[in-house]
N, C-alpha and C positions, 0 to 999 in steps of 0.2 A: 481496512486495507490489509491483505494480506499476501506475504512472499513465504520464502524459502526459511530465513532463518532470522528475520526483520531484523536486519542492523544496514539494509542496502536500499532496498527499492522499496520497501514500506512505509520506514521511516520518511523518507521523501516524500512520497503521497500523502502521509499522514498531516507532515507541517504543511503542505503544498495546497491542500483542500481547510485545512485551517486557515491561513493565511485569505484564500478564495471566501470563505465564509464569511471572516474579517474587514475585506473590502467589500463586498455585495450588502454588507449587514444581515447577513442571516444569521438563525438561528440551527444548533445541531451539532453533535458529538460524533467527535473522530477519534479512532483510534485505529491503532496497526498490531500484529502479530505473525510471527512466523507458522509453520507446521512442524517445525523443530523445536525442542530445547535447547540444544548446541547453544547459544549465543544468549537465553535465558539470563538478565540482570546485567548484560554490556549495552553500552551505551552503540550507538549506530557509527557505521565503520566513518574512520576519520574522510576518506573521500566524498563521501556521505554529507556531512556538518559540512565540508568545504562547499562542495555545490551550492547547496542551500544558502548559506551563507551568501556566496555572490550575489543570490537573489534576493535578498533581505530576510528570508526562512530559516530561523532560528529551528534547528531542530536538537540541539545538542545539550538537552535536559533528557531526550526521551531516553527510556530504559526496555530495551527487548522482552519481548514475552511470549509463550508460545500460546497458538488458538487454544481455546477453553470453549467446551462445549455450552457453557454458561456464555456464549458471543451470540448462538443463536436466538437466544433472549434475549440479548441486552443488545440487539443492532437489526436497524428494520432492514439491511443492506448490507453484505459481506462482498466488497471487492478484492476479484484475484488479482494478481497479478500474469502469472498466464498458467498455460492449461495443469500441467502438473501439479501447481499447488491447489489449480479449482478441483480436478480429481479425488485430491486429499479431503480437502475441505468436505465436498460431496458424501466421500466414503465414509465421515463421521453422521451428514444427517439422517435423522431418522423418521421423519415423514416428510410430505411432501410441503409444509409453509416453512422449513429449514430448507430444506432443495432448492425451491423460489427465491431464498433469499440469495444463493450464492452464485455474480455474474462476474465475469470477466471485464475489469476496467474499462479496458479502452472498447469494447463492446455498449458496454451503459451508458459511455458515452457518447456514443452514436458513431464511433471510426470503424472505419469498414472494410478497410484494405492490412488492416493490422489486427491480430489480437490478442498479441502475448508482450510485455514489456521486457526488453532483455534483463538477465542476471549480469550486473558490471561486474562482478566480484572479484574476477581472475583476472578481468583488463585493468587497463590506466583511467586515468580521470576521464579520456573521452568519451569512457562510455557511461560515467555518472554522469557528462553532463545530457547527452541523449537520452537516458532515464528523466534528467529533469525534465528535459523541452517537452517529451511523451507524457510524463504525468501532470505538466502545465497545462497542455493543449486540452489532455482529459478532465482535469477539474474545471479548467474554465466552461466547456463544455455543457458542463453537468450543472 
């Protein structure tokens, strides 16, 4: 799961398809990161842990990190979050089974009228909680 600077809407995904894993009993590793360093070893924005929290989604151990070229190895599937940070992500691979790996969330998940998750970061909690319902509705999804 990847955003902007992972302390907002990756975080989220990350415990959210955790969580989803957790109840289905599957098996498979999640992880999140931004495209920036900025926010590199801060914990995910307090609005962030709040959300989650409502819903039983502990997320307020994770620590931000930015993408590492060592993710296209280590993840059979890199989720954007929306197009700007898939761009980014893109302009790092370097052939074409890195390329394949990187899709747009709510796209993988099969939503069709949407494909970018907003950035809450400058709003109020409303828009953490719409972040949550959109990355619920995706992982269940998935």
């Amino acid at each position: 799961m990847v955003c902007y600077g992972n302390i907002c809407r990756s975080p989220i995904a990350e415990g959210v398809m955790r969580s989803k894993l957790e109840k289905y009993q599957l098996e498979g590793t999640v992880d999140s990161a931004g495209v920036i360093s900025y926010h590199a070893g801060e914990a995910p924005d307090p609005r962030a842990i709040s959300v989650a929290a409502v819903h039983h989604v502990d997320i307020s151990k994770q620590v931000a990190r930015q993408f590492r070229k060592s993710d296209f190895n280590d993840f059979d599937v890199i989720l954007t979050l929306d197009k700007t940070v898939q761009d980014d992500i893109l302009s790092r691979a370097t052939d074409a089974s890195e390329i394949d790996k990187v899709v747009l969330l709510l796209n993988y998940a099969g939503i069709k009228n949407m494909d970018e998750v907003p950035d809450p970061y400058y709003g109020g909690a409303e828009g953490f909680d719409l972040v949550y319902e959109m990355v619920d509705d995706a992982c269940e999804r998935i």
